[in-house]
Phi, psi and omega in degrees: 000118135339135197296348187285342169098005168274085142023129181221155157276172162339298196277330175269027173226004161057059171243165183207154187272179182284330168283349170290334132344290205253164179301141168339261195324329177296318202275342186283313191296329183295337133358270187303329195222071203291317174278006162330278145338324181281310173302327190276335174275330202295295180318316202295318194255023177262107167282304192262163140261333192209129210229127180041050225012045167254150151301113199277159212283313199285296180316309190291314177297345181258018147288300182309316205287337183295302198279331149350000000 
């Protein structure tokens, strides 16, 4: 949306989806490794790893997204 509150398209506001951004090669490993990203903002956001000697709910899914 336009500051005037009128509605455009991509292209006539000169947008891009973010993988149209990154490199050849970035987008073939993201292929290869689709959670990665995911995994990676996920870690960003593990304040604890370990809670009363358990492994926390965040920690374990960014494991699981690890094995993956």
């Amino acid at each position: 949306m336009q500051e005037d509150g009128q509605f455009a398209c991509r292209k006539a506001l000169n947008l891009a989806y973010i993988d149209q951004n990154r490199s050849k090669k970035w987008r073939v490993f993201n292929n290869f490794f689709p959670y990665e990203d995911i995994a990676e903002n996920l870690y960003k956001t593990i304040k604890y790893k370990h809670r009363n000697g358990k492994l926390t709910r965040k920690y374990k899914k960014y494991l699981r997204l690890m094995r993956i």
